[in-house]
PDB file of N, CA, C and O in Angstrom:
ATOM      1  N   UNK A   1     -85.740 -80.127 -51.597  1.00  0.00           N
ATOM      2  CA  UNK A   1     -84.978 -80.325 -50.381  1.00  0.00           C
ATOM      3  C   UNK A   1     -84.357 -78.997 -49.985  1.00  0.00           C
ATOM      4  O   UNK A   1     -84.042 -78.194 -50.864  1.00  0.00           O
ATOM      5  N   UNK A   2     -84.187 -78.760 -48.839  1.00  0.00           N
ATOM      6  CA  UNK A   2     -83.946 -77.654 -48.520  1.00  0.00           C
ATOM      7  C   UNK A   2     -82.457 -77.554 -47.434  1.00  0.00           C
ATOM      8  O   UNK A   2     -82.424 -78.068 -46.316  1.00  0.00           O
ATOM      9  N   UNK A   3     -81.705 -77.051 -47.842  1.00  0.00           N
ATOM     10  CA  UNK A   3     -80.239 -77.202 -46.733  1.00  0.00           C
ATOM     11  C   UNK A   3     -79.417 -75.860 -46.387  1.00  0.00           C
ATOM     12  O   UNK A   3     -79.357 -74.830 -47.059  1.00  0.00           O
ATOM     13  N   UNK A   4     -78.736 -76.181 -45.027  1.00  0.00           N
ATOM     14  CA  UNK A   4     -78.390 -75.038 -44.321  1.00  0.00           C
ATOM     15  C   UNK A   4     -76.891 -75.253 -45.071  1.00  0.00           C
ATOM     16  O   UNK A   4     -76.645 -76.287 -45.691  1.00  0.00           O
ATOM     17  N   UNK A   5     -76.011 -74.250 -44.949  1.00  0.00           N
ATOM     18  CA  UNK A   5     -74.851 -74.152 -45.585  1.00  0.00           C
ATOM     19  C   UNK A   5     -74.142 -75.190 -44.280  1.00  0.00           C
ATOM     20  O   UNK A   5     -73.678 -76.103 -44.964  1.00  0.00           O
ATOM     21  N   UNK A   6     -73.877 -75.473 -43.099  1.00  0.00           N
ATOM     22  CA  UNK A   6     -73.197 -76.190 -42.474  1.00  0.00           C
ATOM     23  C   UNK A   6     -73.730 -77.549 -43.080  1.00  0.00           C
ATOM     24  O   UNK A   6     -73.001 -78.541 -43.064  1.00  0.00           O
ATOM     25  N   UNK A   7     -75.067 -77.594 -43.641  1.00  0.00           N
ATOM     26  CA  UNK A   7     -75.276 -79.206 -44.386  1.00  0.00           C
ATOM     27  C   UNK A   7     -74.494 -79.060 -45.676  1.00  0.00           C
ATOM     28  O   UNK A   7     -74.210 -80.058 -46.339  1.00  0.00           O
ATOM     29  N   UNK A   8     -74.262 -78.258 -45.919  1.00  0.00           N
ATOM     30  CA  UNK A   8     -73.400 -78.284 -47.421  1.00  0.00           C
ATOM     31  C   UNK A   8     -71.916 -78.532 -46.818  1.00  0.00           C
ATOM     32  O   UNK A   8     -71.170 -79.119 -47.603  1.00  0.00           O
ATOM     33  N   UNK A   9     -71.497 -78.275 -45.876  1.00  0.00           N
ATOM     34  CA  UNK A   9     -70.167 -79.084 -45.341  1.00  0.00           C
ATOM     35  C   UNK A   9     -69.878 -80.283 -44.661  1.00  0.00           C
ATOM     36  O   UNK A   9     -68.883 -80.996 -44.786  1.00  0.00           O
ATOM     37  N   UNK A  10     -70.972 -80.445 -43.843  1.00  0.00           N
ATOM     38  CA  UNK A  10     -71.009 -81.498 -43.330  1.00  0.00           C
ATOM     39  C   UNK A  10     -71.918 -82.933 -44.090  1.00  0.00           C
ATOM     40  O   UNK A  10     -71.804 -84.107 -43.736  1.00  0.00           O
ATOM     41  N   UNK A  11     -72.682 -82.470 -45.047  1.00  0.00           N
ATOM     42  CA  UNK A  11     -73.432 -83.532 -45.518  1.00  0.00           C
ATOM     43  C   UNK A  11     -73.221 -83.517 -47.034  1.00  0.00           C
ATOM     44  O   UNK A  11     -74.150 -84.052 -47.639  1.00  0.00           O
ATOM     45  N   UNK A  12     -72.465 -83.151 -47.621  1.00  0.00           N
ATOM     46  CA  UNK A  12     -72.117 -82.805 -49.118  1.00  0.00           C
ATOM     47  C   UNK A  12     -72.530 -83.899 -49.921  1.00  0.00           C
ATOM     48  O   UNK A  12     -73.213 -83.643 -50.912  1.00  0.00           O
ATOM     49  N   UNK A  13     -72.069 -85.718 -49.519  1.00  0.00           N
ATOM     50  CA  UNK A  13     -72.523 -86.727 -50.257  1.00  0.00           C
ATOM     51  C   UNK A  13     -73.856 -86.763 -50.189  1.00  0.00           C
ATOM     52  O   UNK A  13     -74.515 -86.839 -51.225  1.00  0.00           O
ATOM     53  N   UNK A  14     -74.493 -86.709 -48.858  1.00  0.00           N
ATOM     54  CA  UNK A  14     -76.367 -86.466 -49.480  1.00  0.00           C
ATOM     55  C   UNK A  14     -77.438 -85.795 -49.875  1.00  0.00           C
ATOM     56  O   UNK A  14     -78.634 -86.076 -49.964  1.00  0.00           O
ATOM     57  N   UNK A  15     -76.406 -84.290 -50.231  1.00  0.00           N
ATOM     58  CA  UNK A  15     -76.874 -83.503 -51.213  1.00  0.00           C
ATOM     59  C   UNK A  15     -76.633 -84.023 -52.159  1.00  0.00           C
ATOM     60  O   UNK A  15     -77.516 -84.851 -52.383  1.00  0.00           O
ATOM     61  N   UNK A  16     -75.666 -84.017 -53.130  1.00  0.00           N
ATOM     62  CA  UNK A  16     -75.256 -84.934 -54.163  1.00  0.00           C
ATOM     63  C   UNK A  16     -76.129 -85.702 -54.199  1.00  0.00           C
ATOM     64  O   UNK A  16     -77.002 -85.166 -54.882  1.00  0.00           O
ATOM     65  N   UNK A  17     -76.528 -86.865 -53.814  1.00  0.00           N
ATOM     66  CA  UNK A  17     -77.378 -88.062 -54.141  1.00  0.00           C
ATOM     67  C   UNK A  17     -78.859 -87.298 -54.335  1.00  0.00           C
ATOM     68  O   UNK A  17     -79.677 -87.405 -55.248  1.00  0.00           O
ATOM     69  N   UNK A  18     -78.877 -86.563 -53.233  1.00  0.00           N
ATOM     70  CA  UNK A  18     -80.640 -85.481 -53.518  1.00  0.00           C
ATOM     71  C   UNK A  18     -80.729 -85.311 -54.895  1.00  0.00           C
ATOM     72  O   UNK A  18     -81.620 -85.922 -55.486  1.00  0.00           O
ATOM     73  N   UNK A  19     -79.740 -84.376 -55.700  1.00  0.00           N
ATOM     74  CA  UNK A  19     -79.676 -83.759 -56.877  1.00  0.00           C
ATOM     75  C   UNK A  19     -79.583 -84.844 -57.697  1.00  0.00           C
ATOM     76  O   UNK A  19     -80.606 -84.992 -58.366  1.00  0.00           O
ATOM     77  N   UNK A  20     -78.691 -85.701 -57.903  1.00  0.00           N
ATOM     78  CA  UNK A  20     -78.528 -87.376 -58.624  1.00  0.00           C
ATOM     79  C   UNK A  20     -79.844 -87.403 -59.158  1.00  0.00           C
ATOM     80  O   UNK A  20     -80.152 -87.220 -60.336  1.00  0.00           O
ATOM     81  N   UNK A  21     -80.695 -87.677 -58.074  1.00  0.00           N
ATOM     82  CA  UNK A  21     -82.630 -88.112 -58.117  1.00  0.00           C
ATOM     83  C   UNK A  21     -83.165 -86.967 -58.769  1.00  0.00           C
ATOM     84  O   UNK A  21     -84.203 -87.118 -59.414  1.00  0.00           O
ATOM     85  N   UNK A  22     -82.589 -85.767 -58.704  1.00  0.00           N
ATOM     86  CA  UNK A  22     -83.618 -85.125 -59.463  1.00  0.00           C
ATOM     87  C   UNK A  22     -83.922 -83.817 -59.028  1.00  0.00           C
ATOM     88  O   UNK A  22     -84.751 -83.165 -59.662  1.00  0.00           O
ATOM     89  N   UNK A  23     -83.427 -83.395 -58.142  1.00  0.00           N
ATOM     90  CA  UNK A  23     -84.479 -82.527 -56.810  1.00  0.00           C
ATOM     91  C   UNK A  23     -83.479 -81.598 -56.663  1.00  0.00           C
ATOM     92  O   UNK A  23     -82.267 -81.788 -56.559  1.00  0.00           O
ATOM     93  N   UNK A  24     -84.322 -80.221 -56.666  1.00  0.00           N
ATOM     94  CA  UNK A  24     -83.293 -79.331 -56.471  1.00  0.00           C
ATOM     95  C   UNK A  24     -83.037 -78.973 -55.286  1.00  0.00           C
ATOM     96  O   UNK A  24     -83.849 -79.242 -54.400  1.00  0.00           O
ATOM     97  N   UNK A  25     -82.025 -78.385 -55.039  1.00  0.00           N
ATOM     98  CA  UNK A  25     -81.506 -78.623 -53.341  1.00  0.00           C
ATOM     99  C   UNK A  25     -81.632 -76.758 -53.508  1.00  0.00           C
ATOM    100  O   UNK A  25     -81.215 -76.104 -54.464  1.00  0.00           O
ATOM    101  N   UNK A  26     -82.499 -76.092 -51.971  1.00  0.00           N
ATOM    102  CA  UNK A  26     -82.666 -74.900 -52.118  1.00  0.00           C
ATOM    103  C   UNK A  26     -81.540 -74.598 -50.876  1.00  0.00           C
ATOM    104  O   UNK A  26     -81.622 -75.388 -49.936  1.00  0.00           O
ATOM    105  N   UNK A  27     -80.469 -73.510 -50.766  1.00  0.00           N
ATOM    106  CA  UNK A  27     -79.434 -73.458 -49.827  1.00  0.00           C
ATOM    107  C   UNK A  27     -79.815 -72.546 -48.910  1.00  0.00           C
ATOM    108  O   UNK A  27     -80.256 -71.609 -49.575  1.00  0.00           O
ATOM    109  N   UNK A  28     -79.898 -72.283 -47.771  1.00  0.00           N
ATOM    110  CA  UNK A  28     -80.539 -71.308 -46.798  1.00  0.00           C
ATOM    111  C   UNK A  28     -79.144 -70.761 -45.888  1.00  0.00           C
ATOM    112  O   UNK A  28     -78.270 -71.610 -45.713  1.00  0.00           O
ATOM    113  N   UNK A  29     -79.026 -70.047 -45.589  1.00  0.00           N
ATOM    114  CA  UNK A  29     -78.462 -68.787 -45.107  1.00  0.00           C
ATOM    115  C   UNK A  29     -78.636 -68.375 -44.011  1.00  0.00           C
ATOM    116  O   UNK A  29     -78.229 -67.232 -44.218  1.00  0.00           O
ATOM    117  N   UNK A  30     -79.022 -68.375 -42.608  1.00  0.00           N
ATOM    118  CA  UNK A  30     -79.714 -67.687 -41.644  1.00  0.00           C
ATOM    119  C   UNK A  30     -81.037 -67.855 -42.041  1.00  0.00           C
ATOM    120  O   UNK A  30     -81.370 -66.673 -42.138  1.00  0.00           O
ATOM    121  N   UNK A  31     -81.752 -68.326 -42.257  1.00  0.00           N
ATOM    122  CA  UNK A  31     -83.081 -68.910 -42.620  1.00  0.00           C
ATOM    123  C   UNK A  31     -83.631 -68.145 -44.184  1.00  0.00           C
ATOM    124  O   UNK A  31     -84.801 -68.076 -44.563  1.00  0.00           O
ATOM    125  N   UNK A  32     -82.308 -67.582 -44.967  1.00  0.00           N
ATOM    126  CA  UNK A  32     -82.684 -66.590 -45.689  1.00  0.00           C
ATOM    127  C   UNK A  32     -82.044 -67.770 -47.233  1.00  0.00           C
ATOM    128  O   UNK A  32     -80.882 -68.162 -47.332  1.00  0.00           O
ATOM    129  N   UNK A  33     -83.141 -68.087 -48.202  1.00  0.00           N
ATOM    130  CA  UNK A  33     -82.713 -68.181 -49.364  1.00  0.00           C
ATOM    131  C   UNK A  33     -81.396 -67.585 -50.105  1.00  0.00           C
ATOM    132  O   UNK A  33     -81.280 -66.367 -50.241  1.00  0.00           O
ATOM    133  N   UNK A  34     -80.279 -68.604 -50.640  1.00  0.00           N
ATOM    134  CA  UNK A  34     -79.251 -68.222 -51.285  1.00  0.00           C
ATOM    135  C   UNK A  34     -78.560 -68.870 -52.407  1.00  0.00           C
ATOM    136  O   UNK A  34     -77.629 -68.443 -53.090  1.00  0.00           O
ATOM    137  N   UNK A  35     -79.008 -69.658 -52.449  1.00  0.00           N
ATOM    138  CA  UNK A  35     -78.726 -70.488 -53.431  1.00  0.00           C
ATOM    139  C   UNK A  35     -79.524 -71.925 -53.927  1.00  0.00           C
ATOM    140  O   UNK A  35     -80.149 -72.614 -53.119  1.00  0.00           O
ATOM    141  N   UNK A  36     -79.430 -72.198 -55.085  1.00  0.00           N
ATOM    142  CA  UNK A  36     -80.573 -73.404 -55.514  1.00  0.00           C
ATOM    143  C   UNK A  36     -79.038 -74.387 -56.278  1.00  0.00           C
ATOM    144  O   UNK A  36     -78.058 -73.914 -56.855  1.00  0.00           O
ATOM    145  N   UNK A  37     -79.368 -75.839 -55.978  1.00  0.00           N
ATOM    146  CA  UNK A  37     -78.070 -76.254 -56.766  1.00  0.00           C
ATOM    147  C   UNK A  37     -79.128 -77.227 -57.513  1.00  0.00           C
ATOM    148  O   UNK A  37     -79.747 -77.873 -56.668  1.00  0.00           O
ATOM    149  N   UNK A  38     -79.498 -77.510 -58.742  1.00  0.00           N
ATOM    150  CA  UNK A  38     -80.180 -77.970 -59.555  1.00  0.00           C
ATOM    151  C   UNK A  38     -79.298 -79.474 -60.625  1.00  0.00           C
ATOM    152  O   UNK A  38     -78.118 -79.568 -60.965  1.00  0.00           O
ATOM    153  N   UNK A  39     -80.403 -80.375 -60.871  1.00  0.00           N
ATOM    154  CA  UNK A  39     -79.972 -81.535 -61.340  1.00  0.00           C
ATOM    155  C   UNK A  39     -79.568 -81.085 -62.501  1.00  0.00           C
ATOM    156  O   UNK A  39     -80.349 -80.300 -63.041  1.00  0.00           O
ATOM    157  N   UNK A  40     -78.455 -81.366 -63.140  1.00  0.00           N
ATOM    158  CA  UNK A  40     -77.801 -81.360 -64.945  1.00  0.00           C
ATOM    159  C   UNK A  40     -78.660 -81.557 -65.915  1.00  0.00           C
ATOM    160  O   UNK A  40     -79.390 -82.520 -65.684  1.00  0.00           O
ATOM    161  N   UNK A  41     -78.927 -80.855 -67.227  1.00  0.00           N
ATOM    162  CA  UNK A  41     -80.183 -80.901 -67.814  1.00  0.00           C
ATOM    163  C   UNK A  41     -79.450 -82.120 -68.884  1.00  0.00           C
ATOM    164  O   UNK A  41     -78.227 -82.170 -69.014  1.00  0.00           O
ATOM    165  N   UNK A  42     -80.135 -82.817 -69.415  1.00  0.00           N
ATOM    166  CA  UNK A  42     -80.207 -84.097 -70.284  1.00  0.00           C
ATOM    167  C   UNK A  42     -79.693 -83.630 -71.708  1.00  0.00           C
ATOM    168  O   UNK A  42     -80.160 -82.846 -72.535  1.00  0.00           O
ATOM    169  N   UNK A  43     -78.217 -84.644 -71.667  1.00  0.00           N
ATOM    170  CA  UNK A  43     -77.605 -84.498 -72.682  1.00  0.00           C
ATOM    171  C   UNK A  43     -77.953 -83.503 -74.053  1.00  0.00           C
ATOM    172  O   UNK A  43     -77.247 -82.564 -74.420  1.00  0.00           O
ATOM    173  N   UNK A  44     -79.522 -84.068 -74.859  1.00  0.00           N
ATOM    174  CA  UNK A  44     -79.753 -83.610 -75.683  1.00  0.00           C
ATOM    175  C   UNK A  44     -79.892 -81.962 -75.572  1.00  0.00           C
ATOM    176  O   UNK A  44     -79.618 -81.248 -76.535  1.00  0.00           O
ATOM    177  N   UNK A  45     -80.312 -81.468 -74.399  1.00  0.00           N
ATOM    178  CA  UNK A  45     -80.836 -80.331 -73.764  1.00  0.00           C
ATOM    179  C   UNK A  45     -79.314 -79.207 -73.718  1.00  0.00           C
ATOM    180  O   UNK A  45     -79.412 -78.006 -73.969  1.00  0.00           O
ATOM    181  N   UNK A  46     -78.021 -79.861 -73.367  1.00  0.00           N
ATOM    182  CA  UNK A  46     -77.280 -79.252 -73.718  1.00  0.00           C
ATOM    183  C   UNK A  46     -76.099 -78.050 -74.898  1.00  0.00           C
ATOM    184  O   UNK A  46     -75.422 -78.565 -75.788  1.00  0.00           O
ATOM    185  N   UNK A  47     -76.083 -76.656 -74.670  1.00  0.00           N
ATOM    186  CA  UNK A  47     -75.336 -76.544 -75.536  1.00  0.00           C
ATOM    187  C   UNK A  47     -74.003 -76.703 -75.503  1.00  0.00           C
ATOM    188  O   UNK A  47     -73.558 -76.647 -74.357  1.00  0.00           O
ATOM    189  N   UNK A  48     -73.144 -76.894 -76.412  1.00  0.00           N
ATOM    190  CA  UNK A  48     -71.894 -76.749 -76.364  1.00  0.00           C
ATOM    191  C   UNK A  48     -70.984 -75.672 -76.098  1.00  0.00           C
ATOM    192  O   UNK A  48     -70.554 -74.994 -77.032  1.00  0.00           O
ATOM    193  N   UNK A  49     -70.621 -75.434 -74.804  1.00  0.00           N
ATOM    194  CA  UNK A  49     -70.307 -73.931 -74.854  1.00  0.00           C
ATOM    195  C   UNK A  49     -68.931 -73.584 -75.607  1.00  0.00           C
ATOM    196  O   UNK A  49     -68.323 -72.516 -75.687  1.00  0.00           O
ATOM    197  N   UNK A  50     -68.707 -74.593 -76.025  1.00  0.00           N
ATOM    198  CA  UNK A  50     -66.615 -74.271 -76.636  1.00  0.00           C
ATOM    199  C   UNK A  50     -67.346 -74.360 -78.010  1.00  0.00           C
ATOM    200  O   UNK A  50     -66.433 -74.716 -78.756  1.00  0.00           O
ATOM    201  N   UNK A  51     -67.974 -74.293 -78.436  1.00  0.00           N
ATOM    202  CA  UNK A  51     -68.458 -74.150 -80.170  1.00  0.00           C
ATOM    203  C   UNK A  51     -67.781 -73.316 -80.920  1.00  0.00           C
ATOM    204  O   UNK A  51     -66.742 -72.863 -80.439  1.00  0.00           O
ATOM    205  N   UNK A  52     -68.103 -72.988 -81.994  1.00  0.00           N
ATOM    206  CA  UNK A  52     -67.800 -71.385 -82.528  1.00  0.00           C
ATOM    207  C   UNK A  52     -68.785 -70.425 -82.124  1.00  0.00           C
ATOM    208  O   UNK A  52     -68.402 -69.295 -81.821  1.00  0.00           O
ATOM    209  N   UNK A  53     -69.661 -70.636 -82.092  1.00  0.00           N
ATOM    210  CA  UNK A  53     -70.819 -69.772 -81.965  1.00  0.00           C
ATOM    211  C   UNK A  53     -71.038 -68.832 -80.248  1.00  0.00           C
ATOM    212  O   UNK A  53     -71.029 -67.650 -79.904  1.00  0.00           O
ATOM    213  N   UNK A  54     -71.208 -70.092 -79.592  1.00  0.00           N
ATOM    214  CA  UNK A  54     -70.593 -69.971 -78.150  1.00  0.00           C
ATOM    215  C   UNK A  54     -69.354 -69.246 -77.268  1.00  0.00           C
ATOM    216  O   UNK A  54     -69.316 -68.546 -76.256  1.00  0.00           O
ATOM    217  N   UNK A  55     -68.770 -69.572 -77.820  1.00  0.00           N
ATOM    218  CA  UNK A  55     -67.430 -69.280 -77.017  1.00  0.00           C
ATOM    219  C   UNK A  55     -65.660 -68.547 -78.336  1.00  0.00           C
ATOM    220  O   UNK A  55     -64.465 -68.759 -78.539  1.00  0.00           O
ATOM    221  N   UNK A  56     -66.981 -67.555 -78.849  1.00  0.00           N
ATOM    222  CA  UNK A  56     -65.515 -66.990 -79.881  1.00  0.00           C
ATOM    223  C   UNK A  56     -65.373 -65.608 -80.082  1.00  0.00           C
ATOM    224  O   UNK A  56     -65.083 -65.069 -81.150  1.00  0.00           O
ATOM    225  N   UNK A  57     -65.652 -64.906 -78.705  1.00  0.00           N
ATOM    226  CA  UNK A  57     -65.202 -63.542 -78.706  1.00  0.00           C
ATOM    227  C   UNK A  57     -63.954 -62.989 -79.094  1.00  0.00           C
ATOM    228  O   UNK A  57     -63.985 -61.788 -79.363  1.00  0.00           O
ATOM    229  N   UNK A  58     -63.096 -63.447 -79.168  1.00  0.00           N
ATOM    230  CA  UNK A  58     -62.106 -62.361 -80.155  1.00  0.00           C
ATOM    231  C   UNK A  58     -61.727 -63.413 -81.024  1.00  0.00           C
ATOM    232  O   UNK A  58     -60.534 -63.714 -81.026  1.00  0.00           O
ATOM    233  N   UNK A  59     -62.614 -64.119 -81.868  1.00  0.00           N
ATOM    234  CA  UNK A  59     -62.604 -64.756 -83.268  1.00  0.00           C
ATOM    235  C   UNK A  59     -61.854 -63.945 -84.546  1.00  0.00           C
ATOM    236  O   UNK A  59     -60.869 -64.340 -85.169  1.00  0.00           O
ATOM    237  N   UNK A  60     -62.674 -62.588 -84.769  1.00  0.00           N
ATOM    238  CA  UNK A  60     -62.288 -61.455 -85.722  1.00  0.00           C
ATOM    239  C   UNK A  60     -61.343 -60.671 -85.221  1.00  0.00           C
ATOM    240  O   UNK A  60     -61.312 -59.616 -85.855  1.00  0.00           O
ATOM    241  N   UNK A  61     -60.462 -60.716 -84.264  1.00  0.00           N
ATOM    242  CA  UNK A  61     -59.654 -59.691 -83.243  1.00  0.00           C
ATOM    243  C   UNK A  61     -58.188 -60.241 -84.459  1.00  0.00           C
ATOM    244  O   UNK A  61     -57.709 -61.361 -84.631  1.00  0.00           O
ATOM    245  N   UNK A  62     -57.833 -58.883 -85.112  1.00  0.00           N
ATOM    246  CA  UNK A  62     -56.059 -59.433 -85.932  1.00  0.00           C
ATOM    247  C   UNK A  62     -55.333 -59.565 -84.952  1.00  0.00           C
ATOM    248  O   UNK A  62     -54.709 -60.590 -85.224  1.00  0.00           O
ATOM    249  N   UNK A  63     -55.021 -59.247 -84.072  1.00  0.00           N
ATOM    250  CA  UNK A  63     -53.931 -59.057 -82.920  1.00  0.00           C
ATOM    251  C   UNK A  63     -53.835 -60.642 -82.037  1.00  0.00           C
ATOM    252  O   UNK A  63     -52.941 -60.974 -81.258  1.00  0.00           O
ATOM    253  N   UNK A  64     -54.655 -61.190 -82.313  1.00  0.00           N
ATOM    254  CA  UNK A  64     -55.116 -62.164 -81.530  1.00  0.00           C
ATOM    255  C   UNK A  64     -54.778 -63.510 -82.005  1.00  0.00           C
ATOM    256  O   UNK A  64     -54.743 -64.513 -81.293  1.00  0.00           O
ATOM    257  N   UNK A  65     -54.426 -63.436 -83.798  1.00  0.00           N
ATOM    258  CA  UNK A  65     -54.170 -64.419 -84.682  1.00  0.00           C
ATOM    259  C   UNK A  65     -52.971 -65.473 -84.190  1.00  0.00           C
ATOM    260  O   UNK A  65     -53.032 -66.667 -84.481  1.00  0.00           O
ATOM    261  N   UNK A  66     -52.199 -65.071 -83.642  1.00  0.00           N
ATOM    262  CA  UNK A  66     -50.775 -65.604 -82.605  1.00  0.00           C
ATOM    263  C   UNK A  66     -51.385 -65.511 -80.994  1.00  0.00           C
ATOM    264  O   UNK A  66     -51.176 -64.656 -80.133  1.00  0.00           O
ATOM    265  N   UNK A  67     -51.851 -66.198 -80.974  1.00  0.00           N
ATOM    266  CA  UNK A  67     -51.925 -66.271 -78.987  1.00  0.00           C
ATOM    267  C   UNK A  67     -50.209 -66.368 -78.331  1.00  0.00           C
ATOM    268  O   UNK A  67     -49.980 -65.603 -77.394  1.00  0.00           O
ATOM    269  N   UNK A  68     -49.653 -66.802 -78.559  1.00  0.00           N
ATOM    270  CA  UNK A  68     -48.413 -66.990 -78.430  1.00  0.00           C
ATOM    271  C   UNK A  68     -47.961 -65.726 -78.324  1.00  0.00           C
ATOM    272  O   UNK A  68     -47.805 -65.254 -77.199  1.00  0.00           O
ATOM    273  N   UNK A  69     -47.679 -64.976 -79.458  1.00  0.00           N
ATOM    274  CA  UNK A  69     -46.693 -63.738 -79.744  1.00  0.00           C
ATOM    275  C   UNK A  69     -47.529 -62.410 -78.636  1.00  0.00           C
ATOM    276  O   UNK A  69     -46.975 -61.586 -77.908  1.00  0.00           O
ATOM    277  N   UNK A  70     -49.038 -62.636 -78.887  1.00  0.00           N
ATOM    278  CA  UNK A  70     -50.246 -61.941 -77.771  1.00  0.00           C
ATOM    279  C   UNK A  70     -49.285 -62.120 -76.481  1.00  0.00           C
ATOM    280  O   UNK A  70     -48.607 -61.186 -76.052  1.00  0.00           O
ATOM    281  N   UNK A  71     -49.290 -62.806 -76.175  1.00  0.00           N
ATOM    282  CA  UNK A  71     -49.023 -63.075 -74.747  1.00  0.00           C
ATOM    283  C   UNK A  71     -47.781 -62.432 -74.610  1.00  0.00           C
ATOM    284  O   UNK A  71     -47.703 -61.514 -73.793  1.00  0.00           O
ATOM    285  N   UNK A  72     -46.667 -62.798 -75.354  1.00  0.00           N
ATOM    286  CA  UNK A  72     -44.882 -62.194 -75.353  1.00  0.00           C
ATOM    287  C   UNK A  72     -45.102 -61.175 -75.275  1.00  0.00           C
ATOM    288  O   UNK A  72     -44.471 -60.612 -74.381  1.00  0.00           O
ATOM    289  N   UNK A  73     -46.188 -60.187 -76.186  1.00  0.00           N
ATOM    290  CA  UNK A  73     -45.919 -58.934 -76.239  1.00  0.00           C
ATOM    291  C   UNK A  73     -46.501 -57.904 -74.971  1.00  0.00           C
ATOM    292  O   UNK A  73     -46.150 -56.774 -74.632  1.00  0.00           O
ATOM    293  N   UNK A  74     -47.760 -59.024 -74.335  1.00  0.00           N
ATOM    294  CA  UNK A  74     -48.181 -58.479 -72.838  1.00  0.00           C
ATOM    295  C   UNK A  74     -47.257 -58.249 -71.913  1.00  0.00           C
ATOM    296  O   UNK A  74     -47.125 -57.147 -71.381  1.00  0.00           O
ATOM    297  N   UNK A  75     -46.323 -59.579 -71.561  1.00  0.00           N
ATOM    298  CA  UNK A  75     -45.488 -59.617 -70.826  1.00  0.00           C
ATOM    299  C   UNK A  75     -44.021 -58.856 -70.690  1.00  0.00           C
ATOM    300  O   UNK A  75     -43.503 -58.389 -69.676  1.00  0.00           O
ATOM    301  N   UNK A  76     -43.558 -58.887 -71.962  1.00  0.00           N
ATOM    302  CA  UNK A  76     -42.694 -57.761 -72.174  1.00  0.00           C
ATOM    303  C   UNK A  76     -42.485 -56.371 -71.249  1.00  0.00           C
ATOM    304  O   UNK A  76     -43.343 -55.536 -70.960  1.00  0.00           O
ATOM    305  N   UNK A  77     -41.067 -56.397 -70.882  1.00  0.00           N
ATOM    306  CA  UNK A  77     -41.036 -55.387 -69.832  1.00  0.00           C
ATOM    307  C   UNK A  77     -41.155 -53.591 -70.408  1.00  0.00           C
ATOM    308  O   UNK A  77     -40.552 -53.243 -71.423  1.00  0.00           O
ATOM    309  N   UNK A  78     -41.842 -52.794 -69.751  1.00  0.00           N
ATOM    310  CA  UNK A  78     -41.836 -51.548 -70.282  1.00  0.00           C
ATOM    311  C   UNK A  78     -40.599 -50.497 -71.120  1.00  0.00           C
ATOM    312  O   UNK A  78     -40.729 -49.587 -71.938  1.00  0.00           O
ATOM    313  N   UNK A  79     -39.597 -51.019 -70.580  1.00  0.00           N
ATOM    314  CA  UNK A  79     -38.722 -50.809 -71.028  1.00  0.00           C
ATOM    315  C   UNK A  79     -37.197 -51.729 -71.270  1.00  0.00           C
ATOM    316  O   UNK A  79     -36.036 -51.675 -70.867  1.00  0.00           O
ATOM    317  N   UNK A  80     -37.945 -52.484 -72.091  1.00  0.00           N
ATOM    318  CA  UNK A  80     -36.947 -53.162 -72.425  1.00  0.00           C
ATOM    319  C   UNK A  80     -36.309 -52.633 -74.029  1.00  0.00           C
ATOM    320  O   UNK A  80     -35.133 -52.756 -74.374  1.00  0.00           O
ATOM    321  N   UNK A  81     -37.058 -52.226 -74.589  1.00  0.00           N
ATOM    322  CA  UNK A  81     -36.440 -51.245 -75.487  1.00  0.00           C
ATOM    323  C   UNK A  81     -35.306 -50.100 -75.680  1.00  0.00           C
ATOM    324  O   UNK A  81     -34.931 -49.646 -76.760  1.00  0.00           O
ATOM    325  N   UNK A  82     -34.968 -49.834 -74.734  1.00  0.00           N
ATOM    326  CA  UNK A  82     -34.244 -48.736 -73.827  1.00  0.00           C
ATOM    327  C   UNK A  82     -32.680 -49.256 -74.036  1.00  0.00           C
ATOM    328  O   UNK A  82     -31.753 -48.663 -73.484  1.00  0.00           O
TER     329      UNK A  82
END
């Protein structure tokens, strides 16, 4: 299926139902390709992105061990030491 961005405002529920069925909805621009909005891939097909594996870039970071105290010490004014 193919849709103009004013159908993506004005027709939003029957895109939705397009994609529901299956079908990828291709988004056009001035007659110019811009976007594809594609059906959700099937449960099993999914990864977990909050995993460990996934989603644990500053896992090994020491500074990071307190998110809490991290944050106090960002916010902290430059000179409040003074």
């Amino acid at each position: 299926m193919k849709a103009t961005v004013l159908d993506l405002r004005y027709r939003t529920k029957d895109i939705l139902k397009a994609v529901e069925r299956g079908e990828t909805v291709t988004v056009l621009y001035r007659g110019k390709e811009k976007a594809r909005i594609l059906p959700p891939l099937p449960q099993a097909n999914r990864k977990d992105v909050f995993s460990d594996k996934g989603f644990a870039i500053w896992k090994d970071r020491q500074d990071m061990r307190n998110p809490a105290a991290y944050v106090r010490e960002m916010r902290k004014g430059r000179f409040s030491d003074l």
